[in-house]
N, C-alpha and C positions, 0 to 999 in steps of 0.2 A: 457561577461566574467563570470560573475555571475549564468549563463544557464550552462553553462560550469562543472563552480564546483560544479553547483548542481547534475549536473547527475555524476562527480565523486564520491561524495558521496555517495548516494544513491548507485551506483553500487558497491563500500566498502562493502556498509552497507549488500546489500545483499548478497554476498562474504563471509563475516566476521559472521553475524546472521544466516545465510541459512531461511530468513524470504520472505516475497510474496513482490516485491517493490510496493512504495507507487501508481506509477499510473496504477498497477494492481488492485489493490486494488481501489482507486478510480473506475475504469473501471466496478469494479464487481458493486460498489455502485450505478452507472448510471445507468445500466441495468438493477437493479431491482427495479430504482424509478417507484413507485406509488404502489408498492409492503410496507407491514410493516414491514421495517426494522429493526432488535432485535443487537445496535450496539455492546451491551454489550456481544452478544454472537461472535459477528465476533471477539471483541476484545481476547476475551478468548481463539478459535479458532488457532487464531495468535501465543498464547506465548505458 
């Protein structure tokens, strides 16, 4: 149930923000571990 309303959320959220959802986001982060990641720019990026 809890899985549930979290992907409603999230699917709001990005409806509502027009923002990247969080497990894209995660997804990008994965992909360029071992890479050095500047989170303060992706944060920025974002808004």
């Amino acid at each position: 149930m809890a899985d549930v309303i979290e992907r409603a959320l999230e699917s709001y959220e990005i409806q509502e923000a027009r923002r990247e959802p969080a497990s894209s986001f995660y997804a990008r982060l994965v992909a360029s571990s071992g890479a050095d990641i500047d989170l303060e720019k992706i944060i920025r990026e974002g808004r």
